[in-house]
N, C-alpha and C positions, 0 to 999 in steps of 0.2 A: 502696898509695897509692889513696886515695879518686877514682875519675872524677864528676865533676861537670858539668851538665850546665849553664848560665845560658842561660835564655830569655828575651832584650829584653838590648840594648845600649846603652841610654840611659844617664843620668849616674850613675843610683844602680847599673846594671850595671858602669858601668869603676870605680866606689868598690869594688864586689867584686870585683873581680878584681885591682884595688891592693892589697888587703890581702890575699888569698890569697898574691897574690904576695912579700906583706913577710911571712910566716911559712914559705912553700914548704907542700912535702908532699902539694900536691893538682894533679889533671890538672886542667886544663878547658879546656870547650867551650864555645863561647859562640854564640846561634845567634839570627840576625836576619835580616831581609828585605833591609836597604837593606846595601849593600855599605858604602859611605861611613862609617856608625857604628860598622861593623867595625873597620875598619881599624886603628883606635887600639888594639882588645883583640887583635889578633895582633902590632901591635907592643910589647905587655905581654908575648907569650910564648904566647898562649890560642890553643888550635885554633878555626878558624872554619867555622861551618857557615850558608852562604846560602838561606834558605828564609823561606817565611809561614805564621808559626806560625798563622794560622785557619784555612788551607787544606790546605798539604801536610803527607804522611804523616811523623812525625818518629821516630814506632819504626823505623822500618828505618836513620835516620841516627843515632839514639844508642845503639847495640847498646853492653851494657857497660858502660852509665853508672851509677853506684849513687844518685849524688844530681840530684833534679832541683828548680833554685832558677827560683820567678817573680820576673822585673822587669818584666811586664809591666800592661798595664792590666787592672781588675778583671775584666771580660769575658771576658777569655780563662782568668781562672783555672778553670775547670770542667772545659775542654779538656786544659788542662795537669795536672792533677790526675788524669786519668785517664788521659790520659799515662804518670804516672809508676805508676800502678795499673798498667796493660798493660805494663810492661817489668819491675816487681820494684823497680822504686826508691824511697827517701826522698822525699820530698816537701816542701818547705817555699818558702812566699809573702811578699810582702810587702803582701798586699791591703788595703783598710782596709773593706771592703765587705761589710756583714753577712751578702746574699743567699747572695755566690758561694762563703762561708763556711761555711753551713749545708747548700752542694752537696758541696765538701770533706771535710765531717763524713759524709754520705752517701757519700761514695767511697770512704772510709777504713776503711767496718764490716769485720772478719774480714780486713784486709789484715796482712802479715805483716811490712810497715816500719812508717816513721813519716810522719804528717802531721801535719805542724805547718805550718797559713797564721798569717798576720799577725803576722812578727817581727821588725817593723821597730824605728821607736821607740814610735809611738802609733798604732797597739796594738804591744804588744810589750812595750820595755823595764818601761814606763809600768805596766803590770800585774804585773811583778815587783818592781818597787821597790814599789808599792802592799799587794800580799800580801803581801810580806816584811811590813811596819809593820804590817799587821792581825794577823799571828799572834804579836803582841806584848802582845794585849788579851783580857782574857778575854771579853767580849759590845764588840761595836761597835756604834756611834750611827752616824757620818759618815765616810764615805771619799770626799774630793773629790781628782780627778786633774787638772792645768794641763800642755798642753804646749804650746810655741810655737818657731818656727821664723821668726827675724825677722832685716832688715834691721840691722847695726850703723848704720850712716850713710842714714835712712830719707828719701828726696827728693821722693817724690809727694804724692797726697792719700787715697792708699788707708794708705801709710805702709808698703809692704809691696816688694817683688819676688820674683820666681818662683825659687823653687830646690828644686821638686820638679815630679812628675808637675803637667801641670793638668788632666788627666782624675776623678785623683785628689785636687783640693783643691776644683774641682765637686761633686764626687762628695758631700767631707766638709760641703758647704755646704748643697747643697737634699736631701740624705735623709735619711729621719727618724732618731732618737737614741734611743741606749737609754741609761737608766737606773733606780735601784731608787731610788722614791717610799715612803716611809711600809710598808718594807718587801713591797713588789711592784714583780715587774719592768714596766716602760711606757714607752710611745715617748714622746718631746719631740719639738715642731719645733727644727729647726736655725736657726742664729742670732738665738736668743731667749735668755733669762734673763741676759741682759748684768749682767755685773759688774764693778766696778774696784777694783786693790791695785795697790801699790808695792814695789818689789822692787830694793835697791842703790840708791836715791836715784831711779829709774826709775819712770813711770807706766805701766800697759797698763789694758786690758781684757780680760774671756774669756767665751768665748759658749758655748751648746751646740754640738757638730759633730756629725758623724757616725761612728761605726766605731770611734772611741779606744778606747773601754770594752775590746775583742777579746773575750775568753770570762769574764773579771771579773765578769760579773752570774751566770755561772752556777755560778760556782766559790765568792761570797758570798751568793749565796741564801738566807735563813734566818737568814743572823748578822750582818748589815747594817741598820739601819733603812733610811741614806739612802745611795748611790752616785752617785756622774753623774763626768761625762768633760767640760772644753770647754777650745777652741784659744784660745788667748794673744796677740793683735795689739796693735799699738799705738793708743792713745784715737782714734776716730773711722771706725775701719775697716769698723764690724760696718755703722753706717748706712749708709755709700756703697754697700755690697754689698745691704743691701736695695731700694734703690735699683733695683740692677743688675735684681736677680733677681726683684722683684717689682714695683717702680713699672713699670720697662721690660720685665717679664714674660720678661726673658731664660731664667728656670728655663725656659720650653719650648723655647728654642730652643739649646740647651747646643750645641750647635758653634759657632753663631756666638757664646758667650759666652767659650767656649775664644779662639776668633779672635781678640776684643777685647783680652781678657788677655792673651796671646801677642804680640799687634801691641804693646799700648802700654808692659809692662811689662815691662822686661828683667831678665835673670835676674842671679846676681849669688856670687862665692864669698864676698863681706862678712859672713857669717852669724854669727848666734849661736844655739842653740839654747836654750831654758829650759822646764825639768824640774820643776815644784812637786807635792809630794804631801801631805794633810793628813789625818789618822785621828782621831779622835775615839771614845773609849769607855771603858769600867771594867778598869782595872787595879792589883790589889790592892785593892778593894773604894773607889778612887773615882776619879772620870770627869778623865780627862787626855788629855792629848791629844800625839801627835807628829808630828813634819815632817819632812821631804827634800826640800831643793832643790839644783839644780844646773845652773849654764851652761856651756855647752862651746861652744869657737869651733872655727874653722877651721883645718887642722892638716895638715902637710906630713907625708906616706907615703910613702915609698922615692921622694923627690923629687917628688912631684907633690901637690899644694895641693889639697884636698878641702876644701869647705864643709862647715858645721858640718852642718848634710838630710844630706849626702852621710854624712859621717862617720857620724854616729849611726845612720841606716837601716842601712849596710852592715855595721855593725858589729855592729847586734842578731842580724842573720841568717848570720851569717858564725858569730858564737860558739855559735850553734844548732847550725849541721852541725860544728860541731868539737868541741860535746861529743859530738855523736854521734859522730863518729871516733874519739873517744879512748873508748868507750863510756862517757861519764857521761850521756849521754839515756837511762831506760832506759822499756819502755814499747815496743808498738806498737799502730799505727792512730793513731785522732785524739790529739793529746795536746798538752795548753795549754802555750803559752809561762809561768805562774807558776807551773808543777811545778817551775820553775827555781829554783834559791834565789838569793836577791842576790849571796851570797858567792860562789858558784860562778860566776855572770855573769861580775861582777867581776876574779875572777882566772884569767881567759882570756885569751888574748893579744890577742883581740878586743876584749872586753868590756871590758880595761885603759883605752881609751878613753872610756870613762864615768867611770871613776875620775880 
């Protein structure tokens, strides 16, 4: 039986350990600061370990552990990541943060498990359903990726509510963007090159963000002309946020913009997630093109109501360590979430969730 280690007890941490729990097979430990956020994953069944993960020594409290999952904020990934270097463990994140990413990759040279960060949905699943459709074409033109994480019944003026990290949707707002440009890779600013399509009778927008891409630019390098990555709101959302983060110059003051968000906007399990993928290029000598899309709501697991974030996040990272369990990861040190193949996701007892 696999010991697993989850560090951060937040919402996308009890989604892991719901679904651990609806398949069995694995120990875990779940290991947080604040007693209160415990509580819930020791009454799922999860051993609980009391501690602050930026401070105290956490090798001596996980002897044993073989995997060790972040649900924590980007910042701590580097720590954690070496973490699981110092004990012999698995490694896998759900960062969306390029820097702490590129620490990761340094952490992971000549190690003899596996590191795999960012395997949530975006990055993550987002890069597998993507690469699956590129290696469908013999030379690619355009790989554009859409993910969104939205209000069903949207009541403000942002048109949005909170149902993940807001560390991490800061994060995905003011840092810069990677994508491949006329075949080179290059930064974009974040919520720029605004676009609008319809989808089911339904209007949005989609902007650049941050981090979606995950290791996609470097896995399409060379057979790509054009790549990019942007988050999916509804019409009107991208202005007000410029607004926020630039009229009122909030980007420097990102805790009190956290504050704002947190005060006015409440979070919500109403969710719908939306998956758009579109490839562009020559197969059998003329240029066509295909697509995958897909909405996933909010979905009841061994009785308890997980939002569509909730679902999708824990679900990409969950069918991660469980191919590794059953050894279909193969590979160690750094290794991209779209070594995955779709079908394999897919037919995971995680991954079923997507389908």
């Amino acid at each position: 039986m696999m010991h697993v280690a989850l560090i951060g007890s937040g919402k996308i941490g009890e989604a892991i350990v719901t679904l651990f729990n609806s398949v069995g097979g694995y120990q875990l430990t779940v290991v947080d600061k604040d007693a209160e956020r415990l509580a819930p994953m020791q009454a799922l069944g999860a051993t609980i370990v009391i501690a602050d993960v930026a401070n105290d020594d956490l090798a001596s409290k996980l002897k044993g552990v073989n995997i060790v999952i972040s649900a924590c904020p980007f910042y701590l990934t580097p720590k954690l990541a070496k973490l699981a270097r110092d004990i012999g463990a698995h490694y896998f994140d759900l960062t969306e943060d390029v820097e702490s990413t590129r620490v990761v990759k340094e952490i992971a040279k000549g190690a003899t498990t596996v590191f795999m960060p960012q395997c949530g949905l975006a990055p993550g699943f987002i890069s597998i359903a993507a690469n699956e459709i590129a290696q469908r074409f013999e030379t690619l033109r355009d790989v554009n990726m859409r993910v969104g994480a939205l209000p069903i019944y949207p009541t403000n003026a942002l048109k949005y509510n909170l149902t993940w990290s807001t560390d991490g949707l800061i994060n995905e707002y003011l840092n810069p963007c990677e994508a491949i440009i006329d075949g080179k890779i290059k930064e974009t600013p974040p919520l720029e090159e605004l676009e609008h399509f319809s989808m089911d009778g339904l209007d949005y927008e989609a902007f650049n963000t941050s981090g979606g891409l995950g290791t996609l630019c470097e896995t399409l390098q060379g057979r790509v002309r054009n790549l990019n990555y942007k988050t999916v709101r509804y019409p009107g959302h991208c202005d007000i946020m410029k607004i926020l983060v630039r009229d009122l110059r909030l980007s420097e003051r990102r805790e009190l913009l956290k504050d704002v968000l947190e005060t006015a906007i409440p979070i919500t399990l109403q969710d719908v997630v939306l998956v758009f993928v579109s490839v562009s290029g020559n197969r059998e000598g003329r240029l066509a093109q295909e697509s995958y899309a897909k909405k996933i709501y909010a979905t009841n697991v061994n009785g308890k109501l997980l939002s569509a974030i909730q679902l999708t996040t824990a679900a990409g990272i969950c069918t991660m360590v469980d191919l590794l369990a059953k050894g279909e990861l193969k590979g160690t040190g750094f290794i991209r979430q779209e070594s995955v193949s779709l079908a394999t996701f897919l037919a995971n007892p995680f991954g079923k969730y997507y389908a």
